[in-house]
C-alpha positions in Angstrom: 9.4 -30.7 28.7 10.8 -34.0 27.7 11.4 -36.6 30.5 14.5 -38.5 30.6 15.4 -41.5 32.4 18.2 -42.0 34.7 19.9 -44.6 36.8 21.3 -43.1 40.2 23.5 -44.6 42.8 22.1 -43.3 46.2 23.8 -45.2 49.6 21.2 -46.2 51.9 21.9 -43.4 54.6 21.1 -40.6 51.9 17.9 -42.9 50.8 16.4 -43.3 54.3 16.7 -39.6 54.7 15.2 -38.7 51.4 12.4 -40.9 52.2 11.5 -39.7 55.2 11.8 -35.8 54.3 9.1 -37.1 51.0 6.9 -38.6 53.7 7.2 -35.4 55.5 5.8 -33.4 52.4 3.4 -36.4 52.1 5.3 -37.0 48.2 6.4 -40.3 46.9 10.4 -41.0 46.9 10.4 -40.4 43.0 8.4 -37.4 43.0 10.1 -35.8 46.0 13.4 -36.4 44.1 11.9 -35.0 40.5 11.1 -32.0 42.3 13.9 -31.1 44.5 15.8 -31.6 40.9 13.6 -29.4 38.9 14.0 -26.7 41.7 17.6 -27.2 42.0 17.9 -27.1 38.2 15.9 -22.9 37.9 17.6 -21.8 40.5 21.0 -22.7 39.0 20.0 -22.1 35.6 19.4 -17.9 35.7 19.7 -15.6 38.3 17.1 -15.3 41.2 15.1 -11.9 41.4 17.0 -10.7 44.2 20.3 -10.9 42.5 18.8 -9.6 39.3 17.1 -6.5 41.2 20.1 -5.7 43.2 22.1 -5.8 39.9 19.6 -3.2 38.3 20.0 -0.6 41.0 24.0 -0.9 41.0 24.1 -0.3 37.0 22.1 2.3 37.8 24.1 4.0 40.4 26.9 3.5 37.6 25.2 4.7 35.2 24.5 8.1 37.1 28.1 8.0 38.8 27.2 7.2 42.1 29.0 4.2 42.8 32.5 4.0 44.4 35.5 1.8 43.1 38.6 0.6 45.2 41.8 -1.0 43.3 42.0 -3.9 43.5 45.4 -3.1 44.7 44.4 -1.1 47.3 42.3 -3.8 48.7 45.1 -6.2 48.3 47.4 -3.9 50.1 45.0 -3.5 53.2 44.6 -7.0 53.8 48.3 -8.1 52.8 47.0 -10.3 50.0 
């Protein structure tokens, strides 16, 4: 994967905390920051497992009719929304 640089504003609060959470996993500032980005960056780029498995087994209950709808007017109704 291609690296690009970046220029980031941090105020010194954040920085001494960052810091002290990379000592803590014994990383450098930079690579502590790299990898909380990279990690950051999966889990927002696709679905986690979990999400994705529990989204298997309701398509399947849909698929073989098991799986109960309310309106959405109904819903609203209960809760006077």
């Amino acid at each position: 994967m291609e690296k690009i640089r970046k220029l980031i504003d941090v105020d010194a609060e954040s920085l001494q905390i960052l810091e002290a959470e990379a000592k803590k996993q014994k990383r450098s500032l930079k690579s502590y920051l790299e990898h909380t980005l990279e990690e950051t960056a999966k889990k927002l780029e696709s679905p986690s497992e979990g999400y994705m498995l529990m989204m298997d087994e309701m398509l399947a209950r849909v698929a073989e009719g098991k799986a109960e709808y309310v309106d959405i007017a109904e819903i609203e109704k209960k809760y006077g929304l």
